[in-house]
Backbone as JSON Lines, residues from 0, in Angstrom:
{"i":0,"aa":"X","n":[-7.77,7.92,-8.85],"ca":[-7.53,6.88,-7.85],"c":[-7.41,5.54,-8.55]}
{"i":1,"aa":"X","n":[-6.33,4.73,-7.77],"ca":[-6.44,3.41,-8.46],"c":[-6.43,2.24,-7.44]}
{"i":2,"aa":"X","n":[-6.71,1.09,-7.59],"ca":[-7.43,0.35,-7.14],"c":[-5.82,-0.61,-6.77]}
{"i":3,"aa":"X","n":[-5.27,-0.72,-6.1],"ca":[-4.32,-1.11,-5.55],"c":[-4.34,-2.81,-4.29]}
{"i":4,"aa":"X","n":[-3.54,-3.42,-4.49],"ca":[-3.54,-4.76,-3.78],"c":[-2.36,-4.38,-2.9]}
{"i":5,"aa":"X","n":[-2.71,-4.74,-1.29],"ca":[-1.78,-4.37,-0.09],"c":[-1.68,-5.91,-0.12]}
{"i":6,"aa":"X","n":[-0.11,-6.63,0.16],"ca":[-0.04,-7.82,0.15],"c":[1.44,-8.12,0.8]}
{"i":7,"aa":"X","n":[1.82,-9.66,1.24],"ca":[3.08,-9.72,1.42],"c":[3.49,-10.63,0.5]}
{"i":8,"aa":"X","n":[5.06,-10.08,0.08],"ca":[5.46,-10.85,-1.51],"c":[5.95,-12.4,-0.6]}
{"i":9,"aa":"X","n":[6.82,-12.88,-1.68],"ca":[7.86,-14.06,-1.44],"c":[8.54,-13.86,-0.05]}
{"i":10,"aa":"X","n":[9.61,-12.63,0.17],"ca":[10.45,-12.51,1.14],"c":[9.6,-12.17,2.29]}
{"i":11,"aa":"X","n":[8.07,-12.48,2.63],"ca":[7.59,-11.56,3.32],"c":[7.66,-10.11,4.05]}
{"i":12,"aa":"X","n":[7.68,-9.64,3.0],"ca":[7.71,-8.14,2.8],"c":[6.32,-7.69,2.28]}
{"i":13,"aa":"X","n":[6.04,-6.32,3.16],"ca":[4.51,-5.59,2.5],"c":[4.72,-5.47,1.29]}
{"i":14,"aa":"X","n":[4.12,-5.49,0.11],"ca":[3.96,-4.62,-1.08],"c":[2.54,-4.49,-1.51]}
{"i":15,"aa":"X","n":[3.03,-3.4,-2.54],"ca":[1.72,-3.07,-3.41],"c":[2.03,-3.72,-4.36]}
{"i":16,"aa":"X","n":[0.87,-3.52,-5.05],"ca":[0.86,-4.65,-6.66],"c":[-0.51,-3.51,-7.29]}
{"i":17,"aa":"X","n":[-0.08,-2.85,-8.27],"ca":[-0.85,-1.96,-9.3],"c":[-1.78,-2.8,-10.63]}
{"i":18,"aa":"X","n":[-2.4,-3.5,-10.54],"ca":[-2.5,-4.24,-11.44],"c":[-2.32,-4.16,-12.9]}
{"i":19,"aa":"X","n":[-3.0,-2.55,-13.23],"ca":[-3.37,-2.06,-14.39],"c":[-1.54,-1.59,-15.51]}
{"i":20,"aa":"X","n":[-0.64,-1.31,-14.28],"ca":[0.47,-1.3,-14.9],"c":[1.6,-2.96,-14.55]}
{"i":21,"aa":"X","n":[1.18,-3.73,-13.4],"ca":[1.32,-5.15,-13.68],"c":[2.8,-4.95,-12.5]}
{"i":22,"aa":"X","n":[2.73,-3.9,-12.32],"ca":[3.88,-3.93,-11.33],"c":[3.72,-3.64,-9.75]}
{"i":23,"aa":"X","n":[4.66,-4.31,-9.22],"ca":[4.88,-4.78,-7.36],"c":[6.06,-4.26,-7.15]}
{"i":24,"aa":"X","n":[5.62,-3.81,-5.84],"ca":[6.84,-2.82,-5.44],"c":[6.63,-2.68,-3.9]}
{"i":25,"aa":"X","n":[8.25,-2.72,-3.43],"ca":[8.2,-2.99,-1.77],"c":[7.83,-1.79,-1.0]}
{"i":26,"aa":"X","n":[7.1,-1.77,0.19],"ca":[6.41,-0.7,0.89],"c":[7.7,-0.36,1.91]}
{"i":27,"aa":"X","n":[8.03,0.68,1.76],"ca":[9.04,0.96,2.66],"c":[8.68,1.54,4.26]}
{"i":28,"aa":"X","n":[7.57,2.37,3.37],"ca":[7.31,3.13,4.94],"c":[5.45,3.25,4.8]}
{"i":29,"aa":"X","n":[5.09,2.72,6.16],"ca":[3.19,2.97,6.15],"c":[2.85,3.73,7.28]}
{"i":30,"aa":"X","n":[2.21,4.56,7.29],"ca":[2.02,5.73,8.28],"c":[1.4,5.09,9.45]}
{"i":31,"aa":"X","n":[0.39,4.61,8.8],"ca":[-0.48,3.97,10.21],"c":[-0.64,2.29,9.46]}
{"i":32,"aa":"X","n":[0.13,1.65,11.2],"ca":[0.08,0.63,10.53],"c":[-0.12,-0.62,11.87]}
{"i":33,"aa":"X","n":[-1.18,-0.28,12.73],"ca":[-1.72,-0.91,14.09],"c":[-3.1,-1.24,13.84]}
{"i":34,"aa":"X","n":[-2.84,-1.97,14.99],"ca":[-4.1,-2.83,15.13],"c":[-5.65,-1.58,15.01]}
{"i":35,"aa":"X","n":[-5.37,-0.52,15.72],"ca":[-6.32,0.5,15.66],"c":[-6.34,1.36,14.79]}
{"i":36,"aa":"X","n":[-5.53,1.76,13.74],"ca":[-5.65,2.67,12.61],"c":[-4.6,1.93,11.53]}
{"i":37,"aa":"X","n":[-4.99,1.48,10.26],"ca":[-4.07,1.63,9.35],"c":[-4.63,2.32,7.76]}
{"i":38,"aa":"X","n":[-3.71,2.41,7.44],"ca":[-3.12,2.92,6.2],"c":[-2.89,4.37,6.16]}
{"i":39,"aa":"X","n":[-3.11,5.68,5.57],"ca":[-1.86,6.72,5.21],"c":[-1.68,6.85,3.96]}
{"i":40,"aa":"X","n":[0.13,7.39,4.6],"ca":[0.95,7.61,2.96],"c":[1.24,5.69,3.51]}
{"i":41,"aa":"X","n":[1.41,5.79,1.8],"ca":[2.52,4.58,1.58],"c":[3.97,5.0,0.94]}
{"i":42,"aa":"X","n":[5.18,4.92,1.28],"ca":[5.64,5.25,0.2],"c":[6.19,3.48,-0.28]}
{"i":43,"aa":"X","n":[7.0,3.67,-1.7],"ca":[7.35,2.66,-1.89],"c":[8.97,2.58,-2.58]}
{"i":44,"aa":"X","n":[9.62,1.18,-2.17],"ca":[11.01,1.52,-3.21],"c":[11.11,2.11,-4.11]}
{"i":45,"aa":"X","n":[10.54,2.27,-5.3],"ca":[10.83,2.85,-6.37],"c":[10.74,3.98,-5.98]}
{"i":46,"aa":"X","n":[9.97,5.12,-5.04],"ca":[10.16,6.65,-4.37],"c":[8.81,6.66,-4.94]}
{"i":47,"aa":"X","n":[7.71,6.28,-5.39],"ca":[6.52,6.45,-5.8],"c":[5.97,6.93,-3.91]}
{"i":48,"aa":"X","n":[4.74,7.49,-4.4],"ca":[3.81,7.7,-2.86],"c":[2.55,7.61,-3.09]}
{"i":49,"aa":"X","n":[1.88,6.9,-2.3],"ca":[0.53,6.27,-2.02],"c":[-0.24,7.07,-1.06]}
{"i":50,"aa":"X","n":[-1.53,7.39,-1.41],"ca":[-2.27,7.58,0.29],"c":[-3.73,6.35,0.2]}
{"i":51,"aa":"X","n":[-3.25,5.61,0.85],"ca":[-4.85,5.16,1.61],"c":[-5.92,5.7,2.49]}
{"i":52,"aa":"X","n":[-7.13,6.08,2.17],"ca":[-7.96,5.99,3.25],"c":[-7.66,5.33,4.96]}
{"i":53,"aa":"X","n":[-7.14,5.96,5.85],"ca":[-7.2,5.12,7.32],"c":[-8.49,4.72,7.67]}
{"i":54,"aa":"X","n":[-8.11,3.53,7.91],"ca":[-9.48,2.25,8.54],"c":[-8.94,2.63,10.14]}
{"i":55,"aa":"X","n":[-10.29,2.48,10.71],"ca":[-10.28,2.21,12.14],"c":[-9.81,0.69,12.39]}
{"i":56,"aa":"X","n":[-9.66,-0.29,11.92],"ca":[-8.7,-1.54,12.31],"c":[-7.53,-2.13,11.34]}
{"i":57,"aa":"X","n":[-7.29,-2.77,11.54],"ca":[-6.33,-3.46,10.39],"c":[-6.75,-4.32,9.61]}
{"i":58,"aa":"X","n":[-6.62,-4.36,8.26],"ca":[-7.29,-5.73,7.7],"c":[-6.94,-6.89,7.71]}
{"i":59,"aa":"X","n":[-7.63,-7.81,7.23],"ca":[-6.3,-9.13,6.71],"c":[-5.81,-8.87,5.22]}
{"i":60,"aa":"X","n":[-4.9,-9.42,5.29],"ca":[-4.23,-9.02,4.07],"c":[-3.98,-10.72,2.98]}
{"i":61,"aa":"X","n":[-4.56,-10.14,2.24],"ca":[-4.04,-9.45,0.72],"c":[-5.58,-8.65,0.7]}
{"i":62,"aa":"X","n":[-5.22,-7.44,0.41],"ca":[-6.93,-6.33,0.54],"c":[-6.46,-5.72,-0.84]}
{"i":63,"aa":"X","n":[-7.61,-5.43,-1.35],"ca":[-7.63,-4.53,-2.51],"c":[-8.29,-3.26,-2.01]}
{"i":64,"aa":"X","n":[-8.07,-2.08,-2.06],"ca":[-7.73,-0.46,-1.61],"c":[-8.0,0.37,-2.88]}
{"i":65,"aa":"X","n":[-8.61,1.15,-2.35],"ca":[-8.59,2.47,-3.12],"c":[-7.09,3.68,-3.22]}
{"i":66,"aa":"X","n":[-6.12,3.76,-3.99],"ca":[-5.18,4.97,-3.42],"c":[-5.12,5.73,-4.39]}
{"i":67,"aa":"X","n":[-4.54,6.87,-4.02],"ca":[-4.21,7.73,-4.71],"c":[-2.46,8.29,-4.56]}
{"i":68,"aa":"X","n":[-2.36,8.35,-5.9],"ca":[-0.81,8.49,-6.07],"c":[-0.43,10.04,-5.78]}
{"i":69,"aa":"X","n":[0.5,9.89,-4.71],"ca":[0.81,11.64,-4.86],"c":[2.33,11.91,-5.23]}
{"i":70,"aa":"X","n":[3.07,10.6,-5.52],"ca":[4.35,11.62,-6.0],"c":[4.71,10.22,-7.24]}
{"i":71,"aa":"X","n":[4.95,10.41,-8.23],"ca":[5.07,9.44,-9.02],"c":[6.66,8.94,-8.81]}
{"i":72,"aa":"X","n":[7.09,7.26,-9.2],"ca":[8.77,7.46,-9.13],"c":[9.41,7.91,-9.8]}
């Protein structure tokens, strides 16, 4: 698991930001993503895939997350 930053870039757009490899990348698709459940898969532009733990609310964002990678790009 790696320790991942949920954030919105410049264009306000979701992304992740990996720290440990220094790279940000746009969230294309978030499974759960409401006021009453978020996070899921993430996937992201590059075709990489994320899963977050689902929270019973939404956070504020910029949050640092636990994920785990399930499909590399």
């Amino acid at each position: 698991m790696a320790n991942v930053m949920i954030q919105y870039n410049e264009s306000h757009q979701l992304s992740l930001y990996l720290p440990k490899k220094d790279l940000e990348e746009v969230i294309t698709f978030f499974e759960f993503d409401s006021e009453e459940k978020w996070g899921g898969e993430v996937h992201l532009a590059n075709g990489a895939i994320y899963h977050i733990a689902p929270m019973t609310s939404k956070p504020r964002l910029p949050i640092t997350v636990k994920a785990r990678r399930l499909q590399a790009a």
